[in-house]
N, CA, C and O atoms as a Tripos MOL2 file, in Angstrom:
@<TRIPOS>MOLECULE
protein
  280   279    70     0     0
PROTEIN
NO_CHARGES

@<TRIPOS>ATOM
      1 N         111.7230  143.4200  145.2780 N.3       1 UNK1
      2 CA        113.1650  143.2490  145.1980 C.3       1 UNK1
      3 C         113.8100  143.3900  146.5850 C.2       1 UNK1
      4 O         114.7190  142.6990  147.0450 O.2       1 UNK1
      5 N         113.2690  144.2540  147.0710 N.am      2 UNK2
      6 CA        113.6720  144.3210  148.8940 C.3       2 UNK2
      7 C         113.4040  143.1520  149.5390 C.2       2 UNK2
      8 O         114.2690  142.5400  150.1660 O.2       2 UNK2
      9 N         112.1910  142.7660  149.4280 N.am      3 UNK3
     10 CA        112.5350  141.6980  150.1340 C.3       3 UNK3
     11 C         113.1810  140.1450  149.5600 C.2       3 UNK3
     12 O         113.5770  139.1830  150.2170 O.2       3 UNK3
     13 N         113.1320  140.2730  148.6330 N.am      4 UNK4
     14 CA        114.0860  138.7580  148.3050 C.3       4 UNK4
     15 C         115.9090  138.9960  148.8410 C.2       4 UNK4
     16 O         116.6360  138.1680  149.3900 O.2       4 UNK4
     17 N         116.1740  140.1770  148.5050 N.am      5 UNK5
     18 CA        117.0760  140.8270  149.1490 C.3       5 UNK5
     19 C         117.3020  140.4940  151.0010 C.2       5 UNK5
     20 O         117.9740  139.6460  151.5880 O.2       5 UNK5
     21 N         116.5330  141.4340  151.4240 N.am      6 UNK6
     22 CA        115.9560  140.7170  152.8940 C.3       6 UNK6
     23 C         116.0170  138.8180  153.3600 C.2       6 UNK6
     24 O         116.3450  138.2980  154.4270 O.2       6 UNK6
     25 N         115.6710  138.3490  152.3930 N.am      7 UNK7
     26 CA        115.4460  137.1110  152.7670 C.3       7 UNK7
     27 C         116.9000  136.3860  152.2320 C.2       7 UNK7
     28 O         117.3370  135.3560  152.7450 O.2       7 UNK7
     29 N         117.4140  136.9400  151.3700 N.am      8 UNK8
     30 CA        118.9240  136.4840  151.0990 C.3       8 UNK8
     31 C         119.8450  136.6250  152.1260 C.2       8 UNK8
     32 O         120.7030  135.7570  152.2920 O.2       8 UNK8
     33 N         119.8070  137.2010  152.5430 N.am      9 UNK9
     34 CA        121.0120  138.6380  154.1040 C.3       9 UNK9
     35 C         120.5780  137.6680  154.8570 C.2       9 UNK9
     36 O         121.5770  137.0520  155.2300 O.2       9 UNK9
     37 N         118.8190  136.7820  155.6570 N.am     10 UNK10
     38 CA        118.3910  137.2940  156.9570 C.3      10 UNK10
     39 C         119.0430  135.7940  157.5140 C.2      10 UNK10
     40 O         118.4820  135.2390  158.4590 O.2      10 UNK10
     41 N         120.0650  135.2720  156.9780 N.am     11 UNK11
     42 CA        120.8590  134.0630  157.9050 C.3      11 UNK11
     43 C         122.7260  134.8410  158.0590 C.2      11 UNK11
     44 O         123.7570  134.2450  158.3720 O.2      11 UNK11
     45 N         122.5810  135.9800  157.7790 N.am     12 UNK12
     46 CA        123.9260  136.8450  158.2240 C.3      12 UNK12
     47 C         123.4230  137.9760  159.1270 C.2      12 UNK12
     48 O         124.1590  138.9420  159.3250 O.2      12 UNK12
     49 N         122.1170  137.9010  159.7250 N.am     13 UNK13
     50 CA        121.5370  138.9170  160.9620 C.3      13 UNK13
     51 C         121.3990  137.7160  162.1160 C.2      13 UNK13
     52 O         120.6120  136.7730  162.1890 O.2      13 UNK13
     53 N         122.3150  138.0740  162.8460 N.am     14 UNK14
     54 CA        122.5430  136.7900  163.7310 C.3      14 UNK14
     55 C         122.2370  138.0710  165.0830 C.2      14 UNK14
     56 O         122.7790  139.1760  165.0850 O.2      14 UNK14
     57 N         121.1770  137.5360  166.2340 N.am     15 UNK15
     58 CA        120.2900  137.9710  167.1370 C.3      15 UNK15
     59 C         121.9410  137.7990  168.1010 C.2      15 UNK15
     60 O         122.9970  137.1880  167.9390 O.2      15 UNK15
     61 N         121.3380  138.7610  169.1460 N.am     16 UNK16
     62 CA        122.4610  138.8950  170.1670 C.3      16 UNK16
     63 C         121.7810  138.1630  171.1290 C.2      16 UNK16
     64 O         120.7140  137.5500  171.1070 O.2      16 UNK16
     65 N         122.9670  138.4360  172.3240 N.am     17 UNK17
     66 CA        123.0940  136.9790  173.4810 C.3      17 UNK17
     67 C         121.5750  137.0730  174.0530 C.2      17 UNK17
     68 O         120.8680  136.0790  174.2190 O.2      17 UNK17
     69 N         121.2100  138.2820  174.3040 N.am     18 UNK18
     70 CA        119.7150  138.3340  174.5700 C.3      18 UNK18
     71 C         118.1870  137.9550  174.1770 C.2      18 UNK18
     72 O         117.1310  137.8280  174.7980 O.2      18 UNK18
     73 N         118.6750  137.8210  172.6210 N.am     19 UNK19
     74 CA        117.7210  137.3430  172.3440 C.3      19 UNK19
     75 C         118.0760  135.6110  172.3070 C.2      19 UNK19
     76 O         117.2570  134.8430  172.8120 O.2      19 UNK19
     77 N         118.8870  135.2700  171.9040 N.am     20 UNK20
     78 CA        119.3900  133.8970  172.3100 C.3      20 UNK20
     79 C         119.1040  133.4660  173.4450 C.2      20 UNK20
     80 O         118.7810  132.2790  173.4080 O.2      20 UNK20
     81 N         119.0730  134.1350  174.9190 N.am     21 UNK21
     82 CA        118.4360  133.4250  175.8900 C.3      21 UNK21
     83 C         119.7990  133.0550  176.9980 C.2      21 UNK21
     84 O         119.7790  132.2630  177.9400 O.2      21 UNK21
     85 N         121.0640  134.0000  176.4750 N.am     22 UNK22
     86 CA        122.1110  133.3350  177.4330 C.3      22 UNK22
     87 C         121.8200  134.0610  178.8170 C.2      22 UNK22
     88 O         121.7410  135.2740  179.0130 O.2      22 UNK22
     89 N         121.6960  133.1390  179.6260 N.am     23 UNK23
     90 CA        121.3370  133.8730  181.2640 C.3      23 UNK23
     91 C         123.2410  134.7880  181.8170 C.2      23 UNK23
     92 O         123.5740  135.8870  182.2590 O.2      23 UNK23
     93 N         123.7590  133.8610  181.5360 N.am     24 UNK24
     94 CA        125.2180  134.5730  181.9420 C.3      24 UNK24
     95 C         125.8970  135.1050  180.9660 C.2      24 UNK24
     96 O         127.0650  135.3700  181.2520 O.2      24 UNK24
     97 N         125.5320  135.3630  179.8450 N.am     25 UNK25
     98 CA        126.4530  136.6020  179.0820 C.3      25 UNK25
     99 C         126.0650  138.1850  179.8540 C.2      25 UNK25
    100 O         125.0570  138.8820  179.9650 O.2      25 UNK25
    101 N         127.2920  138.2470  180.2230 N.am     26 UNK26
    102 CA        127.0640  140.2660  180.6630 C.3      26 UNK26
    103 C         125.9630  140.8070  180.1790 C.2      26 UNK26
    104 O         125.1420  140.9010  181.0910 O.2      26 UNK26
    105 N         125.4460  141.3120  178.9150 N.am     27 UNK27
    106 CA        124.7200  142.1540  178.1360 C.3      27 UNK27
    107 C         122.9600  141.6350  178.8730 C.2      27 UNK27
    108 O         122.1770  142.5720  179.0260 O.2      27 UNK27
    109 N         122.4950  140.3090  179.2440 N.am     28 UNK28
    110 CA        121.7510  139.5050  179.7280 C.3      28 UNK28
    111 C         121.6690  140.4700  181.0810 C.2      28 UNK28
    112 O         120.7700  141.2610  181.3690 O.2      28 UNK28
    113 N         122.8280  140.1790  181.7920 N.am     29 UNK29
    114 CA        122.9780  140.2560  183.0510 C.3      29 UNK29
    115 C         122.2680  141.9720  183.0510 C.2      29 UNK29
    116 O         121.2920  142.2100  183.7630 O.2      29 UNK29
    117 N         122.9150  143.0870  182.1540 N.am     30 UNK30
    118 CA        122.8320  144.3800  182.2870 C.3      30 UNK30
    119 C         121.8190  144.6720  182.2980 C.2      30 UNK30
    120 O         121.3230  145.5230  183.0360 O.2      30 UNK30
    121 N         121.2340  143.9770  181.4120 N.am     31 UNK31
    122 CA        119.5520  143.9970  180.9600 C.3      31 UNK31
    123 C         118.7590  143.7810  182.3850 C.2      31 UNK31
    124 O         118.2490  144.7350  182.9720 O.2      31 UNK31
    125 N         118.7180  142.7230  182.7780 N.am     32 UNK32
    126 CA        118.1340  142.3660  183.6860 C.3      32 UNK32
    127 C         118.6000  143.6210  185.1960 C.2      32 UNK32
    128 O         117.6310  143.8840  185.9070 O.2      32 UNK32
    129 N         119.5560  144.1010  185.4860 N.am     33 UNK33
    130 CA        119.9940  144.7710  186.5510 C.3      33 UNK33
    131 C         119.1030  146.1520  186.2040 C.2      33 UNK33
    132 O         118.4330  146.7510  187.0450 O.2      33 UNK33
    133 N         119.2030  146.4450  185.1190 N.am     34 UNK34
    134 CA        118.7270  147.4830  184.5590 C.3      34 UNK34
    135 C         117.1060  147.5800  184.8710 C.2      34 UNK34
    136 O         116.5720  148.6120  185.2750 O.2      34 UNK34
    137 N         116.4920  146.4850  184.6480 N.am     35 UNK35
    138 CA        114.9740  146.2350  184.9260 C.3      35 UNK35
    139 C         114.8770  146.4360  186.4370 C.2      35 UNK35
    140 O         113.9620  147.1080  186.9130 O.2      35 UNK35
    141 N         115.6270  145.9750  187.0440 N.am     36 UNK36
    142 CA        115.3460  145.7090  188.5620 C.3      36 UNK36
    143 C         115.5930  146.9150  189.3260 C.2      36 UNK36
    144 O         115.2860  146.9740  190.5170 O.2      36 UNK36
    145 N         116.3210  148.2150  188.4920 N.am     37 UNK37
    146 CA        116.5600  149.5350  188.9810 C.3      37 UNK37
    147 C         115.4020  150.2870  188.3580 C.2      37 UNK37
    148 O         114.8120  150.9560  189.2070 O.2      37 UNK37
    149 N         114.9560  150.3720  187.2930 N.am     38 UNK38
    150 CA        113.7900  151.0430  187.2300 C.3      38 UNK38
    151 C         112.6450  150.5480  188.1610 C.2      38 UNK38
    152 O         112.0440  151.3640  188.8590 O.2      38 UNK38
    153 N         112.3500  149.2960  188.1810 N.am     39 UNK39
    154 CA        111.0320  148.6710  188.9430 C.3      39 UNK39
    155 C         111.4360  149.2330  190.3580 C.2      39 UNK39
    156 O         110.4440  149.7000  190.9170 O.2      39 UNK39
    157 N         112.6490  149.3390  191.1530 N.am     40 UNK40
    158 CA        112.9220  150.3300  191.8750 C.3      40 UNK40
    159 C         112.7810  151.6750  191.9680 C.2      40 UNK40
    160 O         112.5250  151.9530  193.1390 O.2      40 UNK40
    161 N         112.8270  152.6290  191.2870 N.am     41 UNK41
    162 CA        112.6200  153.4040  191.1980 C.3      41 UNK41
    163 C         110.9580  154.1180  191.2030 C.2      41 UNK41
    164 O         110.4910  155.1330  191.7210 O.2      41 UNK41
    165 N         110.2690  152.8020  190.1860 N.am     42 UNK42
    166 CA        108.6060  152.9630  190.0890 C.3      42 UNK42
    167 C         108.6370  153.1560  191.6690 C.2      42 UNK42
    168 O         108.3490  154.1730  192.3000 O.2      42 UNK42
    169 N         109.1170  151.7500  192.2120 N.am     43 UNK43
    170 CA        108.3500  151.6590  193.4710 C.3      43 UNK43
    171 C         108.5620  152.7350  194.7490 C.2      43 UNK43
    172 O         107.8440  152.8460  195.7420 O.2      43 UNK43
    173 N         109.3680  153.2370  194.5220 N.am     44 UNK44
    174 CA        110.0820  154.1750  195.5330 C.3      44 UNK44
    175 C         109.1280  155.3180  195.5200 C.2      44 UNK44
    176 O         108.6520  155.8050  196.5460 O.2      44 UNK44
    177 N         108.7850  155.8550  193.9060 N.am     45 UNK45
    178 CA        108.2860  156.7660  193.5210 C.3      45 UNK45
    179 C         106.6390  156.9290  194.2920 C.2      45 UNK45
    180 O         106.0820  157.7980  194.9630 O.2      45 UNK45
    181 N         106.3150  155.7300  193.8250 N.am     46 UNK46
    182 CA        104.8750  155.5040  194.1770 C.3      46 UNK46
    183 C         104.5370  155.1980  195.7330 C.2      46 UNK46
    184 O         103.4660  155.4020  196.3060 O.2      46 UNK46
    185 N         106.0440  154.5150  196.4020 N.am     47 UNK47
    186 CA        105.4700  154.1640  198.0170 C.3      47 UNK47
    187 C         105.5460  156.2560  198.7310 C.2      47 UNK47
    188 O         105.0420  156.7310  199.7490 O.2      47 UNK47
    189 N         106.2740  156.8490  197.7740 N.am     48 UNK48
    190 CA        106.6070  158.0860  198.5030 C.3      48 UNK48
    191 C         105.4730  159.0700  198.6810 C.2      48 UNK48
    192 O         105.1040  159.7540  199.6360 O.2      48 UNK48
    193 N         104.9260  158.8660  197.0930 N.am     49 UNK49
    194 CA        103.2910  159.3060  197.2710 C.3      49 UNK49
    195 C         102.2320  159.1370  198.4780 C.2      49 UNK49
    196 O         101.5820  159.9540  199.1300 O.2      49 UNK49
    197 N         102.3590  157.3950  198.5010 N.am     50 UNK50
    198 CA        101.7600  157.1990  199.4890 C.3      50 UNK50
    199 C         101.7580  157.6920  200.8650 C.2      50 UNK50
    200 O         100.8110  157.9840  201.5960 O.2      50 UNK50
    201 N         103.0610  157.7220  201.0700 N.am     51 UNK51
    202 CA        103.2720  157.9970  202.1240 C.3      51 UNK51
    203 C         102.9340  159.7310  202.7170 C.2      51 UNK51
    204 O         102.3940  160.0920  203.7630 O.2      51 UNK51
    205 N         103.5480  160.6170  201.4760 N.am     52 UNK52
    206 CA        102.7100  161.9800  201.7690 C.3      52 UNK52
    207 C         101.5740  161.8820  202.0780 C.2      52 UNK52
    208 O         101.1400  162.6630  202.9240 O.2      52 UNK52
    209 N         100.7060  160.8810  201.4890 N.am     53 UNK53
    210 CA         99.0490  161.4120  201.2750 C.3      53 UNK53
    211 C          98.6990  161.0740  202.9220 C.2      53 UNK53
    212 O          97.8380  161.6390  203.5970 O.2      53 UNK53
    213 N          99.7440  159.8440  203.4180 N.am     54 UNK54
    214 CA         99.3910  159.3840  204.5690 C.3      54 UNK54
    215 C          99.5340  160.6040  205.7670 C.2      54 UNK54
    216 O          98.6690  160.8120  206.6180 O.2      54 UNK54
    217 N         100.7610  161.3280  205.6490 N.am     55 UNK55
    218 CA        101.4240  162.3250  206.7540 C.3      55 UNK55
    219 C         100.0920  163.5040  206.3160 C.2      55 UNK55
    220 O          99.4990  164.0110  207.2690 O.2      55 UNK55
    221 N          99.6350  163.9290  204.7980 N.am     56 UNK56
    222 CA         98.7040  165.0270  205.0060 C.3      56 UNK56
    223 C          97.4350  164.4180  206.3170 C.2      56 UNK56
    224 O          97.1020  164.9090  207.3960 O.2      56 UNK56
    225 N          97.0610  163.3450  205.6970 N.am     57 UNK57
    226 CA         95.5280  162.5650  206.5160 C.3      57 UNK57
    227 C          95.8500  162.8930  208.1230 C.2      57 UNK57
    228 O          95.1160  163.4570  208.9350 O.2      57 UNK57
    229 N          97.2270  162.3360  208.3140 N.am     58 UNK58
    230 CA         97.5110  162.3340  210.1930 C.3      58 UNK58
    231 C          97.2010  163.8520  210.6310 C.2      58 UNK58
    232 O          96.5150  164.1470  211.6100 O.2      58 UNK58
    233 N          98.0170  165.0800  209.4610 N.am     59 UNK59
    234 CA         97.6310  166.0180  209.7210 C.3      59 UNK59
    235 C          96.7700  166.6570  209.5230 C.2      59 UNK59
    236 O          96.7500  167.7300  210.1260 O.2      59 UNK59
    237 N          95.7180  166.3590  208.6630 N.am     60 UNK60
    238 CA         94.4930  167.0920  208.9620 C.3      60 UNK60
    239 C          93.3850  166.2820  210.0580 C.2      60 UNK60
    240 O          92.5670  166.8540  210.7780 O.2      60 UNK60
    241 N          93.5630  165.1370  209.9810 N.am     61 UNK61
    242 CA         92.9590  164.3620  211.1570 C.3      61 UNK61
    243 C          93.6980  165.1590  212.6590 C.2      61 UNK61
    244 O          93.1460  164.9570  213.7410 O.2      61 UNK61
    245 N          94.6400  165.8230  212.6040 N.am     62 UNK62
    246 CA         95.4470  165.7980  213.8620 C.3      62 UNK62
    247 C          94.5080  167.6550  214.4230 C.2      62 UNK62
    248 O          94.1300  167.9650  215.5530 O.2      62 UNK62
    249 N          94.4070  168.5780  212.9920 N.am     63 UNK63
    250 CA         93.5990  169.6890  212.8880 C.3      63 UNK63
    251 C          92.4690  169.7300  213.6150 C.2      63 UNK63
    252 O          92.0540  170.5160  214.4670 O.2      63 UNK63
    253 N          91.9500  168.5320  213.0270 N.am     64 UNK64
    254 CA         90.7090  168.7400  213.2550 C.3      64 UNK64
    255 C          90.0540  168.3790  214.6030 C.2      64 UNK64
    256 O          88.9520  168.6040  215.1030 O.2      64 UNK64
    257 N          91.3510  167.6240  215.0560 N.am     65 UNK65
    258 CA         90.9060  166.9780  216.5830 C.3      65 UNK65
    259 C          90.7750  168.6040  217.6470 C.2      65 UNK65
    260 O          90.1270  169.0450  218.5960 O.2      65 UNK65
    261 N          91.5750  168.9050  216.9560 N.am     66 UNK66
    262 CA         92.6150  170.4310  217.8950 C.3      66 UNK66
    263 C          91.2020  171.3690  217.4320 C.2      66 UNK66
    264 O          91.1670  172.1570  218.3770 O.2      66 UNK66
    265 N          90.3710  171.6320  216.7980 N.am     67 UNK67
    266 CA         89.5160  172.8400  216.5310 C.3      67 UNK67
    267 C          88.6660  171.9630  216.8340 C.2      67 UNK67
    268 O          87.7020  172.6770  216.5560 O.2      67 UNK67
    269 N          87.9980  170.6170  217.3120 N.am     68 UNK68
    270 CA         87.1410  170.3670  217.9730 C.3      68 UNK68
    271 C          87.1480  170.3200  219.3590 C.2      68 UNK68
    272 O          86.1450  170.3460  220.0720 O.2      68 UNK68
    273 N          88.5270  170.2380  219.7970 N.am     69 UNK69
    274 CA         88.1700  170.3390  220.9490 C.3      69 UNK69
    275 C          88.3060  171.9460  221.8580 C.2      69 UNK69
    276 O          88.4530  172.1120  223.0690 O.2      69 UNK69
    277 N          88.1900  172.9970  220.7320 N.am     70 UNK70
    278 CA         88.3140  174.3690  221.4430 C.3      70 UNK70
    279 C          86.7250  174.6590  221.6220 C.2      70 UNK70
    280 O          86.3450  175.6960  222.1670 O.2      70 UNK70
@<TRIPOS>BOND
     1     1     2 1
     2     2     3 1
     3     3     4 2
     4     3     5 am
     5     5     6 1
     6     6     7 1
     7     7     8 2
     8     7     9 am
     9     9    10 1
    10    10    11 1
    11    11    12 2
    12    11    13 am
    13    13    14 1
    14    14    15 1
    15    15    16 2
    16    15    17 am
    17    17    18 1
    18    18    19 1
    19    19    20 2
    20    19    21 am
    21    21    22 1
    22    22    23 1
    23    23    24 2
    24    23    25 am
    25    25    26 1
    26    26    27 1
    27    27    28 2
    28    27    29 am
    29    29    30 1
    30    30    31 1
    31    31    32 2
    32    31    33 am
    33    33    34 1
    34    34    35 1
    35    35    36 2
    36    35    37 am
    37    37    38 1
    38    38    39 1
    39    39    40 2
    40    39    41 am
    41    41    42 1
    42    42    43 1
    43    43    44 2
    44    43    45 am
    45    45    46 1
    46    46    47 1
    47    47    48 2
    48    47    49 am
    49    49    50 1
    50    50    51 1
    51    51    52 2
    52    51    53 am
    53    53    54 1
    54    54    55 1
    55    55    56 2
    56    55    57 am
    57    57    58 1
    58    58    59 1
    59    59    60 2
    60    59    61 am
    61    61    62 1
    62    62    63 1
    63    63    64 2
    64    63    65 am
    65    65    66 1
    66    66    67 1
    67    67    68 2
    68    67    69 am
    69    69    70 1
    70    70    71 1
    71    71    72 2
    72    71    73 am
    73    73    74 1
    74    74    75 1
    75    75    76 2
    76    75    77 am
    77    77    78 1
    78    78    79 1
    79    79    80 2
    80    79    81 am
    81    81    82 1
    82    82    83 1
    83    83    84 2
    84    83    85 am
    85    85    86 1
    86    86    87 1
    87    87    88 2
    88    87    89 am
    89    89    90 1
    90    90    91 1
    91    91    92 2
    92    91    93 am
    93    93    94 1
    94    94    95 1
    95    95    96 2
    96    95    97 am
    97    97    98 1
    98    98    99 1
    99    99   100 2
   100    99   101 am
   101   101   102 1
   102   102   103 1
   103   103   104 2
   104   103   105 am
   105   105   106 1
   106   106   107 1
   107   107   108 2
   108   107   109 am
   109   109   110 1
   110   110   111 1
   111   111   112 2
   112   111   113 am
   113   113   114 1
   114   114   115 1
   115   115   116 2
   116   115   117 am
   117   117   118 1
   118   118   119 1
   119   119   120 2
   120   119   121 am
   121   121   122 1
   122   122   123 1
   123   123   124 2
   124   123   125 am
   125   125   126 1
   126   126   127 1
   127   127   128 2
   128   127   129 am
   129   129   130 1
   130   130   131 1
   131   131   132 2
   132   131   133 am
   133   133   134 1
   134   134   135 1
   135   135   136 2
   136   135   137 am
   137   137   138 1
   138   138   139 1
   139   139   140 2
   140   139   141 am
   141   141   142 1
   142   142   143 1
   143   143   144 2
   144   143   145 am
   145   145   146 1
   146   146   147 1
   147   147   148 2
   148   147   149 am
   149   149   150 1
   150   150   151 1
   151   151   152 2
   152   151   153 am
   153   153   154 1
   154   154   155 1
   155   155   156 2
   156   155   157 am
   157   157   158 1
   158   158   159 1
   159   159   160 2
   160   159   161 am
   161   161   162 1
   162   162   163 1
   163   163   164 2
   164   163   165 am
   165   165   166 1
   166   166   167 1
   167   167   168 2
   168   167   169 am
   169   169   170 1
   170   170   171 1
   171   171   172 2
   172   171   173 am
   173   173   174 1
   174   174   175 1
   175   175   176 2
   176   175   177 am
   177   177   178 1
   178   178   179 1
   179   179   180 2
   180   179   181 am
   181   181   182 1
   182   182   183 1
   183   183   184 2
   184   183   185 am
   185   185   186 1
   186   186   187 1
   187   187   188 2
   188   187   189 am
   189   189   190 1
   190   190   191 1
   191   191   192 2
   192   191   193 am
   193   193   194 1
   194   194   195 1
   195   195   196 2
   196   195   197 am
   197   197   198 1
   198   198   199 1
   199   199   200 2
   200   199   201 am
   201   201   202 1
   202   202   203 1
   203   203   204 2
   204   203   205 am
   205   205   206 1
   206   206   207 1
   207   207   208 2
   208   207   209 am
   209   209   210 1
   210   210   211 1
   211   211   212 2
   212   211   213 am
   213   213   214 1
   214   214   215 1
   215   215   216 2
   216   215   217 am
   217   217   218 1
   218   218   219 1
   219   219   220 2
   220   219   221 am
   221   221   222 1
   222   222   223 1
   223   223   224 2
   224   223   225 am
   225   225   226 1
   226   226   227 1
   227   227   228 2
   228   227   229 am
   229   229   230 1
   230   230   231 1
   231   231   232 2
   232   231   233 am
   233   233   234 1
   234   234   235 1
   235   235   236 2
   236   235   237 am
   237   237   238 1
   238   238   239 1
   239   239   240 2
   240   239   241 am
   241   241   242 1
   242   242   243 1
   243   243   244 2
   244   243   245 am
   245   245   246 1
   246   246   247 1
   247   247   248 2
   248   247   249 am
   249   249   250 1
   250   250   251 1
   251   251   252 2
   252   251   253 am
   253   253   254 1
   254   254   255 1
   255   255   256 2
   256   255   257 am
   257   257   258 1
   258   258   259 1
   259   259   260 2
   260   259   261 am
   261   261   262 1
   262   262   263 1
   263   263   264 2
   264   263   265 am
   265   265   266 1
   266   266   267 1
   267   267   268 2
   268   267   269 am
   269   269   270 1
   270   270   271 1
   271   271   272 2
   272   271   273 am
   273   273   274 1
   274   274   275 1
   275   275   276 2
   276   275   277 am
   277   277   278 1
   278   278   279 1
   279   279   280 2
@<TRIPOS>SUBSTRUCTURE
     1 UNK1         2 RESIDUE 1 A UNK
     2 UNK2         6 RESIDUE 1 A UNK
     3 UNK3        10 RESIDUE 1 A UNK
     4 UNK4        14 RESIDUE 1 A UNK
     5 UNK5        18 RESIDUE 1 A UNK
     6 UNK6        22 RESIDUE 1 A UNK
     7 UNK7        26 RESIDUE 1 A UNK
     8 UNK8        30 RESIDUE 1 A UNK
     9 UNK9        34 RESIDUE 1 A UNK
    10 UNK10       38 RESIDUE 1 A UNK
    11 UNK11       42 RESIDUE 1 A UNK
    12 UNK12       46 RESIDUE 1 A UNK
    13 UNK13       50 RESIDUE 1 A UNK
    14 UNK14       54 RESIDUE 1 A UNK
    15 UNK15       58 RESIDUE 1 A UNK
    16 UNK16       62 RESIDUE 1 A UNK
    17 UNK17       66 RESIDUE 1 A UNK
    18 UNK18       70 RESIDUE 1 A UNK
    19 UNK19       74 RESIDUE 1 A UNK
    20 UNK20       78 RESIDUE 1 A UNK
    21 UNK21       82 RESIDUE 1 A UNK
    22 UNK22       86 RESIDUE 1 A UNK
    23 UNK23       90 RESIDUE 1 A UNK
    24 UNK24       94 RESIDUE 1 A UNK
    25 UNK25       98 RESIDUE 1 A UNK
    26 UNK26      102 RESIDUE 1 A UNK
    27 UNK27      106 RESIDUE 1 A UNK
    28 UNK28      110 RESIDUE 1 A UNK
    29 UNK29      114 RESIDUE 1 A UNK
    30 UNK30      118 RESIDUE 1 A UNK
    31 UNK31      122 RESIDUE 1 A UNK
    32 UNK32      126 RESIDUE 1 A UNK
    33 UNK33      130 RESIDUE 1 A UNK
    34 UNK34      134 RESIDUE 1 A UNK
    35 UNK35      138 RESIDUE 1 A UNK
    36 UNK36      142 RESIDUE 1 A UNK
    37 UNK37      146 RESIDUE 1 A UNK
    38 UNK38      150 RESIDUE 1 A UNK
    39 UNK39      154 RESIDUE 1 A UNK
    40 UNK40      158 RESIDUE 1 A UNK
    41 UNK41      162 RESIDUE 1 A UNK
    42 UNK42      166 RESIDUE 1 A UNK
    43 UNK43      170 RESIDUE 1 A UNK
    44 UNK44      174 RESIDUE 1 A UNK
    45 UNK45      178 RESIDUE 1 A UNK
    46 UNK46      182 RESIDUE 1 A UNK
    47 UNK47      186 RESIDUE 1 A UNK
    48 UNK48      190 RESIDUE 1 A UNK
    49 UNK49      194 RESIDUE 1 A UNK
    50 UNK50      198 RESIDUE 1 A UNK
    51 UNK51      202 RESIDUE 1 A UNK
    52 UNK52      206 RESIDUE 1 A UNK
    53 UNK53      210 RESIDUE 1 A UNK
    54 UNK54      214 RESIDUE 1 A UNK
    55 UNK55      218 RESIDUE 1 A UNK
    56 UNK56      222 RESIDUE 1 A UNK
    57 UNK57      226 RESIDUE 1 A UNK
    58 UNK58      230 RESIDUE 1 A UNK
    59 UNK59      234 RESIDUE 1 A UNK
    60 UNK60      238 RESIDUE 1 A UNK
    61 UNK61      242 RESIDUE 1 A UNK
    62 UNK62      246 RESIDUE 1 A UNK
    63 UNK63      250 RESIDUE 1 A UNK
    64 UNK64      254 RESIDUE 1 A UNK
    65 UNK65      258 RESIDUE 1 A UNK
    66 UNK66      262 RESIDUE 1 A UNK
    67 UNK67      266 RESIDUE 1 A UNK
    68 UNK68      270 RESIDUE 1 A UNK
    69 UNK69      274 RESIDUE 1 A UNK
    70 UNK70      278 RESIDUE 1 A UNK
């Protein structure tokens, strides 16, 4: 009974602009800005890592030069 129900309704569940595919409705636009600030964020996150692991290496490479050459 649910679903004949379901299937009666499912041409008054009308999909929003997003799923429709409108490139310039706002809600589209938010979506998309929204993606491009997290994928920012990944990347920020992950180049920052890198970059510590890089400053430890200089400094223990930098250690070790200094107690080899005493």
């Amino acid at each position: 009974m649910k679903y004949i129900i379901l299937l009666l309704l499912i041409s008054n569940l009308f999909p929003c602009a997003v799923c429709y595919g409108a490139p310039d409705h706002p809600v589209t636009q938010g979506m998309n800005n929204g993606i491009m600030f997290l994928l920012f964020v990944v990347v920020f996150v992950l180049s920052s890592i890198v970059g510590s692991i890089l400053v430890l290496m200089k400094r223990a490479k930098a250690v070790e030069i200094e107690r080899s050459s005493k």
